[in-house]
N, C-alpha and C positions, 0 to 999 in steps of 0.2 A: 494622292495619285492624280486628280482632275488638274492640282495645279501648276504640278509637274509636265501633265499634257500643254494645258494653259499655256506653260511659258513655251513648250516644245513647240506649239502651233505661232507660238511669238516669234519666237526666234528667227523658224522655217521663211514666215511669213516678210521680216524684214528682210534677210539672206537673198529668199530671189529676188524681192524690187530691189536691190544693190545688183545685184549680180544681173540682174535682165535690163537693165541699163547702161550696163558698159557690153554688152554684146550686140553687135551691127543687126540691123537686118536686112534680109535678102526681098528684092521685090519681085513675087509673084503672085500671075495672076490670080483674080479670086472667083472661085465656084460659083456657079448658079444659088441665089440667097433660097434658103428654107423660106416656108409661107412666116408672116409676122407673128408673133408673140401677142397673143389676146391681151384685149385692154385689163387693167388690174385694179383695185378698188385701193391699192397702196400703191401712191406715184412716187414718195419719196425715200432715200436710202435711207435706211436706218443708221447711226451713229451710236455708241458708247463712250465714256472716258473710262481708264481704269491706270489707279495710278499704283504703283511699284517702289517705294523708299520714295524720293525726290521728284522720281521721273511719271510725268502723267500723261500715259499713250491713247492715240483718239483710234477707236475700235471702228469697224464697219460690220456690217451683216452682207455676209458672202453666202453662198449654195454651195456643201461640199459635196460629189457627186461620186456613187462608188462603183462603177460597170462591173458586174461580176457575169464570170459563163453564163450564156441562157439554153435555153434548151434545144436551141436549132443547131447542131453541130455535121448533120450531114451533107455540108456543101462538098461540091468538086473542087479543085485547084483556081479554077478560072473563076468559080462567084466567089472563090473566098478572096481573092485576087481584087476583083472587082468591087466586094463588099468593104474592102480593107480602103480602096482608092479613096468610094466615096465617104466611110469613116471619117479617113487623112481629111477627107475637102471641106465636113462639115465642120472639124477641127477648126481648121484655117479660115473659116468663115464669123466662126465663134469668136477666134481672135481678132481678125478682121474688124468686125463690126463690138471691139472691147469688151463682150458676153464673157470672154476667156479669161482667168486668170493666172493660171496655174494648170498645167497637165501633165500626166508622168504616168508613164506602166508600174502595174506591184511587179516584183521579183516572186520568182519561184515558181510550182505547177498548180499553187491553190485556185479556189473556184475565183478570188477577187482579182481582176486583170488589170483595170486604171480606175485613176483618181482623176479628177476635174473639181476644182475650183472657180463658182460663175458670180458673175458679177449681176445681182438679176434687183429688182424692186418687189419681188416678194418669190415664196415657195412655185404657187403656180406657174408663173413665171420663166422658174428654173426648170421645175419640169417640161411644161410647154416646151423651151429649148431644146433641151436634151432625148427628146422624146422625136425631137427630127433629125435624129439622128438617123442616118439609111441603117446600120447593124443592130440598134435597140429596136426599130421597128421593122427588121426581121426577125430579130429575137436572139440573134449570136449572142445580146448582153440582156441582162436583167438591171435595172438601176434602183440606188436607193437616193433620195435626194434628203440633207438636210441642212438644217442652217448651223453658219462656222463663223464666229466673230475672230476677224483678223485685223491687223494694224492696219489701217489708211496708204493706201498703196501700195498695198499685193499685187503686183500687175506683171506683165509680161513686154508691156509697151513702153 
């Protein structure tokens, strides 16, 4: 089963650096930056090799990030409105400054909402990030943060 996942997160992982390569991007402008990400006691990426028959692919240590409902749900139209804008901005900011690698909503009405994949030099890090988030710190999301070994160029850039 893990290595069924394994390859599924392989696959995933090469699919969008092909795929977010050949799509244009549009330039706009970027958000006011979140405060910086604390210094970290691990400056450098992590790497793996893991080989497959023949083929031997170089891993990286990603942050895979899970937003699920949090417990603030009684907003008005207008802050969820406006809680959603600045979501969008930190979003675009993440990828902006290449923090981003990967983002996408779950389907359905369950409590997990999106996935984010971070490009970070260690867990703290990734938290830190995602933690300046404007809707994880009101609480519309709970997050879980863990580490996701993917192929070398999971990117969106």
């Amino acid at each position: 089963m893990q290595l069924r996942l394994l390859l599924f997160l392989l696959f995933l992982g090469i699919y969008t650096s092909v795929a977010a390569q050949l799509m244009p991007r549009s330039p706009v402008p970027a958000p006011s930056a979140p405060a910086p990400a604390p210094k970290t006691t691990t400056t450098q990426v992590q790497f793996m090799q893991m080989q497959m028959g023949d083929t031997i692919y170089l891993l990286k240590k990603y942050f895979l990030c899970l937003l699920r409902r949090g417990p603030v749900r009684n907003l008005s139209q207008k802050e969820l409105e406006t809680l959603s804008r600045y979501h969008q901005d930190h979003l675009k900011w993440l990828s902006d400054t290449k923090k981003l690698c990967m983002a996408g909503l779950m389907e359905g009405e369950g409590d997990m909402r999106e996935m984010l994949i971070l490009s970070a030099t260690s867990q703290e890090e990734a938290e830190h990030l995602i933690w300046q988030d404007p809707a994880v710190r009101a609480g519309r999301f709970t997050v879980e943060v863990m580490p996701w070994w993917g192929p070398v160029g999971s990117k969106l850039w």
